[in-house]
C-alpha positions in Angstrom: 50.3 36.3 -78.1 49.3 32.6 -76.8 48.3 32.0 -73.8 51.6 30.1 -73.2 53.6 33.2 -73.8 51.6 34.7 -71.2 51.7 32.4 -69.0 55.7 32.6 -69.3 55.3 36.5 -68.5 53.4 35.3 -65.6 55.7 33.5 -64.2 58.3 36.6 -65.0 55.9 38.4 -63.5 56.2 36.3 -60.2 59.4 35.9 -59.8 60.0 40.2 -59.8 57.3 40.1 -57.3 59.4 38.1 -55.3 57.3 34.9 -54.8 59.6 32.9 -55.9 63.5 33.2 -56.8 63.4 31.5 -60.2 61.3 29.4 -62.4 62.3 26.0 -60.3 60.8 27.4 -57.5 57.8 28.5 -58.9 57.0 25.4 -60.2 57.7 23.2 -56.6 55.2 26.3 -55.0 52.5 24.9 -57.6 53.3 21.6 -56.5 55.8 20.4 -59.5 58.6 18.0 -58.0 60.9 18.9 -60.3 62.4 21.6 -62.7 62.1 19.3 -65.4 58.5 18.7 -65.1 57.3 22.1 -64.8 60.2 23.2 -67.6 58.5 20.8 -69.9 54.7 22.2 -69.5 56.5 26.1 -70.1 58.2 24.3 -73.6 54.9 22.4 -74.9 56.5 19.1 -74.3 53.5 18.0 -72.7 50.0 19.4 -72.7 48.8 22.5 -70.3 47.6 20.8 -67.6 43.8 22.1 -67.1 44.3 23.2 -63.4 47.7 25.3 -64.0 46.5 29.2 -64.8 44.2 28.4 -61.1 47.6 27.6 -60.0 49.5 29.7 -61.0 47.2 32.7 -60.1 46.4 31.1 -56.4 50.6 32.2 -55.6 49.7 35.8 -55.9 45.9 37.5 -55.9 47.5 40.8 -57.8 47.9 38.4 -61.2 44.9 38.9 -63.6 43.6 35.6 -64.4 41.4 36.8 -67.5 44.6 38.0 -68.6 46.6 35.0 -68.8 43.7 33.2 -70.5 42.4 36.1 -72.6 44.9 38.3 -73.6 42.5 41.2 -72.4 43.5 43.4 -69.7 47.2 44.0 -67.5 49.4 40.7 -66.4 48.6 42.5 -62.8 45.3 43.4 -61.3 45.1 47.1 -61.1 45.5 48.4 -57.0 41.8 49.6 -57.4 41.2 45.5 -57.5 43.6 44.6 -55.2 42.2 46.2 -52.4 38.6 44.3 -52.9 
């Protein structure tokens, strides 16, 4: 799995979680303007932008970082973690 497709499951991830209510308003909480703009970094249209995984993972401390970038580990920090 890329480390696109988990970022996509990330942003799954956030939206059951509640942070946001869609993938629109995801992308204006990490400071896109518009759906389009964060649509086309989720479709490759334009390059990952090198601040976006920090980004993403500052909406919610229970997503696992090394995760998203690694592969290794859960999408969510385990509740062991959380409570650090």
């Amino acid at each position: 799995m890329s480390e696109l497709e988990r970022i996509k499951i990330a942003v799954k991830t956030l939206i059951s979680l509640g942070i946001g209510k869609n993938q629109e308003e995801i992308g204006k909480l990490m400071g896109y303007k518009s759906k389009s703009s964060f649509s086309q970094v989720l479709n490759e249209k334009v390059p990952l932008p090198g601040e976006f995984v920090t980004k993403l993972c500052k909406l919610s401390d229970r997503l696992e970082k090394n995760w998203i970038t690694t592969g290794k580990g859960n999408v969510l920090k385990s509740d062991n973690e959380n409570k650090q």
